[in-house]
Each structure stands twice: as C-alpha cells, then as structure tokens.
C-alpha positions as CSV (number, residue, x, y, z in Angstrom):
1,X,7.2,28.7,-9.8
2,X,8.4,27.6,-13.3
3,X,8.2,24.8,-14.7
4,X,11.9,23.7,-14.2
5,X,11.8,24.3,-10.2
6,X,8.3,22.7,-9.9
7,X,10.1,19.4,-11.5
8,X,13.2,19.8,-9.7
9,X,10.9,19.9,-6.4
10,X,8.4,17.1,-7.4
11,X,12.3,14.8,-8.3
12,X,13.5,15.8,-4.2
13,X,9.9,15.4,-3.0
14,X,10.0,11.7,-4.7
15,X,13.4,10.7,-4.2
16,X,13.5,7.5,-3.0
17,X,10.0,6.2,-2.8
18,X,7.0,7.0,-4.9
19,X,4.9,10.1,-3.1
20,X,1.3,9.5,-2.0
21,X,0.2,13.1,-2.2
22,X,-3.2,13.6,-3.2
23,X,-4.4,16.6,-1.0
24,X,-5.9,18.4,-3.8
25,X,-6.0,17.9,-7.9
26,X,-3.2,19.4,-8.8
27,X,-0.7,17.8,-6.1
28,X,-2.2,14.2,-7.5
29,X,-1.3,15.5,-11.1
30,X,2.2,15.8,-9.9
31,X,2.2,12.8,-8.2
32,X,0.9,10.9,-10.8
33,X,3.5,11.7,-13.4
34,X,6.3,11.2,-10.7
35,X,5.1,7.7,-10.2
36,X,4.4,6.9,-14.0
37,X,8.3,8.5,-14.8
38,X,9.3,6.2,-12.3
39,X,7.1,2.8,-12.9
40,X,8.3,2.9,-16.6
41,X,11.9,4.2,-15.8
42,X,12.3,0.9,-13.6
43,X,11.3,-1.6,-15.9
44,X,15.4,-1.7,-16.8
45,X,15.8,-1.6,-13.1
46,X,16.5,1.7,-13.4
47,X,14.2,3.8,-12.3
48,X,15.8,7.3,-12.5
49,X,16.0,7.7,-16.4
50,X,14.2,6.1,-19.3
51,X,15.2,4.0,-22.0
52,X,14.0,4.6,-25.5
53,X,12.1,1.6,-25.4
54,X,10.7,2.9,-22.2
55,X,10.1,6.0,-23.4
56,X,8.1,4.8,-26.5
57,X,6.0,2.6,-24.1
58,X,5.3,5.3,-21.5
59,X,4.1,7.3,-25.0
60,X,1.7,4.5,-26.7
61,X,0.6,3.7,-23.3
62,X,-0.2,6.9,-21.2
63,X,-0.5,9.7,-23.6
64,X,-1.9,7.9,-27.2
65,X,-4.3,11.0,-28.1
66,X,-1.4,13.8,-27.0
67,X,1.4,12.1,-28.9
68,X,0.3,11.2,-32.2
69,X,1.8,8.6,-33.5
70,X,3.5,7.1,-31.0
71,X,4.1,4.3,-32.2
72,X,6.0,5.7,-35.0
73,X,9.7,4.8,-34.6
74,X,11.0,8.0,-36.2
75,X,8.3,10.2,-33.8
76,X,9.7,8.0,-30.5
77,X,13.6,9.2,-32.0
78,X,12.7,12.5,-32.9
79,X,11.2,13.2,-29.4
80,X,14.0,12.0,-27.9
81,X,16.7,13.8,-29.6
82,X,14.5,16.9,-29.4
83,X,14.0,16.1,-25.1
84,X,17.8,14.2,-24.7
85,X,19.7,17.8,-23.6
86,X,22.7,15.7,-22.8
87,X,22.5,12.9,-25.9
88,X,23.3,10.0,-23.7
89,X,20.4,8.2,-24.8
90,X,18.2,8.3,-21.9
91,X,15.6,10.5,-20.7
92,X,16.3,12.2,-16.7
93,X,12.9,13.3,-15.0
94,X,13.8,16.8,-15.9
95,X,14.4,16.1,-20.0
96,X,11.1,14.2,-19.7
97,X,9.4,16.7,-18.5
98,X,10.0,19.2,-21.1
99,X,7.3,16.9,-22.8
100,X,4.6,17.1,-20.2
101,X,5.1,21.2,-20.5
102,X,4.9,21.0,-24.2
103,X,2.3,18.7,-24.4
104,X,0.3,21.0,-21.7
105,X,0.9,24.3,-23.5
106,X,-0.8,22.9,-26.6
107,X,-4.1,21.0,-24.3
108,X,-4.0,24.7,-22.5
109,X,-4.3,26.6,-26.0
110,X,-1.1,28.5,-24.6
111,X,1.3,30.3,-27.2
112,X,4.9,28.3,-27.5
C-alpha cells in the first residue's frame, strides 16, 4: 500500500473520533499521528486541517530533532508552501502527511 492510500485509510478509519488501535507497533504509529493531526488541528476548533500557527506548534513540539529549526518562521512558511498542494493556507491530513513520509525516508536512510 502507498503512502497516499495508507493516509487516506488511516483519515476514514479516524473519521469522527480519535482511533484506539494499538494491536501491534505499527497500527499505534498510525494511530498516534492520527490523534496528534487531530489534537493540534482542533485547537482552532477545527480539527480537520491545521493552521500555520498549528502547524509550527505541532513542529517545535512533536518532531524538534526531525525538523530543524522549527522554530524558524521562514522554515514553518517554507514547509508549508512546499506541503499546502491547494494554497489555501491550511494543512488537510493528506498535505500533512507528505511530511511524516519525507521526514521517514530521511530517519529510514531511503533515497528521495
């Protein structure tokens, strides 16, 4: 399954609440970056995209070694124009998680 399906499954198998799945390490992987999209997606009380200011919090927060620095305006906007396929702004699950698949190629050593 690519990466494009497998998030377009994990978004259908979390619509609506956060998942609880945790039958083996990689199905808790998935479920942990579900919930995290959606905890700092809802602090606007949204919960299905997220903000800039989200964004850069979810970065500085939950991947500070992976994203270096994070804190950087200018590396917060150049991530999201780079992740933001539609420019309006906001990060979607699936524009987000062309970041987690980056960020996991590099940690896995795998060619871009």
């Amino acid at each position: 399954m690519d990466l494009l399906r497998l998030a377009a499954w994990c978004c259908r198998l979390s619509q609506g609440s956060r998942t609880t799945l945790t039958s083996n390490a990689m199905e808790a992987a998935i479920n942990t970056l579900v919930n995290q999209f959606k905890t700092f997606a809802g602090n606007d009380g949204k919960d299905e995209t997220l903000s800039k200011e989200e964004f850069k919090s979810l970065v500085t927060s939950q991947l500070p070694t992976l994203v270096k620095n994070g804190s950087d305006p200018a590396v917060i906007e150049g991530l999201m124009n780079s992740l933001d396929q539609n420019n309006d702004g906001e990060l979607t699950f699936m524009e987000f998680w062309q970041l987690i698949g980056r960020l996991a190629n590099k940690l896995g050593g795998y060619s871009q």
